[in-house]
N, C-alpha and C positions, 0 to 999 in steps of 0.2 A: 504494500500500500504506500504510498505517497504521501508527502507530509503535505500536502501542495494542490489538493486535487477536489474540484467541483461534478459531481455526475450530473448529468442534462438528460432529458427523457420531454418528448412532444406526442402530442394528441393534436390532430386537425379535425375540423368539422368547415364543410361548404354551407355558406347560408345562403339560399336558394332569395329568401324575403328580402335580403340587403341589393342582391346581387340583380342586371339589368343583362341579360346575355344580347338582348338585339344592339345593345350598345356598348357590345363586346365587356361588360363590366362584370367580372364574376370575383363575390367576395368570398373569404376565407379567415377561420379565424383558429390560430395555435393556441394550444393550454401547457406550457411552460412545468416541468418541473425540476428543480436546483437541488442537490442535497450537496451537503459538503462530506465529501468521503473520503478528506486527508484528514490532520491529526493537529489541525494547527486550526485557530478562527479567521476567518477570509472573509471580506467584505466586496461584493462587487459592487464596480466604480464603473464601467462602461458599454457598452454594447460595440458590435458591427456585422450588419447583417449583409451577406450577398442574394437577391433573391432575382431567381431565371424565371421568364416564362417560355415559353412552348416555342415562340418565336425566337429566340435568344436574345432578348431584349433583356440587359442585365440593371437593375437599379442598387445602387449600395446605398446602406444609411446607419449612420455611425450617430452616438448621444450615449449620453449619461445616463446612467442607470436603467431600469424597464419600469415601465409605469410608475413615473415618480419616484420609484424607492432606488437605494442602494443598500440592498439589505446586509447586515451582519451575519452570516451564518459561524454558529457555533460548530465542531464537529458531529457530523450528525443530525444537522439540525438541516430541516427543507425550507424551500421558498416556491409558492406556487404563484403564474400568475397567466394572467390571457392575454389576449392582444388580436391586432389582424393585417391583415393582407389583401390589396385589390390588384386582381390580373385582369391584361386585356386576354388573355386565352383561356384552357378549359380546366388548363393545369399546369404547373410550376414548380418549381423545388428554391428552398433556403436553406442554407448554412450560415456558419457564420463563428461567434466567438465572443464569450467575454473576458474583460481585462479585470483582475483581480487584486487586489493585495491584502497579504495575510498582516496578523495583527502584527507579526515581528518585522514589517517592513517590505519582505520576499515581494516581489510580482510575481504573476502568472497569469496565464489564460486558459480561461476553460472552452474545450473545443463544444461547439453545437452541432451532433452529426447531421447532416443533411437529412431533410426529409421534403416531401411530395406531398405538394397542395392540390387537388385533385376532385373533380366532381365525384360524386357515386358512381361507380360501374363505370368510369371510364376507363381503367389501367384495364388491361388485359394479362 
């Protein structure tokens, strides 16, 4: 284990009510979960998301913390939060990464494995 280490774990849901497909507008929204799974308290400081859609239209967007907070995680301790996403296509993928610093100072970055923003029943 790592003295140093945030796990990242994502859930997507397409919301069909937000989202406007004749006007290429189709929304998505991720549900975030953070646990700290090193041995040290970490506090994330930053975001930076790469997110593709279908097209390979790539948008980045980097900020402070996720929804307002920059949470303290204890070891052990989780952070959940939601957010969302609007593509011009049917489906898309995010990565990305946060910027971290433990309470002793240390930086790191916790990687966000890529995942697929995606209507129902569209992936084969």
């Amino acid at each position: 284990m790592s003295t140093y280490e945030f796990t990242v774990s994502v859930r997507t849901q397409y919301l069909p009510d937000q989202s406007d497909p004749e006007r290429t507008n189709f929304v998505f929204t991720y549900s975030i979960t953070i646990k700290n799974t090193g041995t040290v308290a970490a506090q994330l400081i930053s975001r930076h998301w790469v997110i593709t859609d279908a097209n390979n239209h790539v948008e980045e967007v980097r900020g402070l913390g996720v929804v307002g907070h920059q949470p303290l995680l204890q070891p052990g301790e989780v952070f959940e939060y939601t957010s969302g996403a609007a593509l011009q296509t049917q489906q898309g993928s995010m990565v990305g990464e946060y910027f971290c610093v433990a309470e002793d100072g240390h930086q790191f970055e916790a990687k966000i494995p890529e995942f697929v923003l995606s209507l129902p029943r569209t992936l084969h």
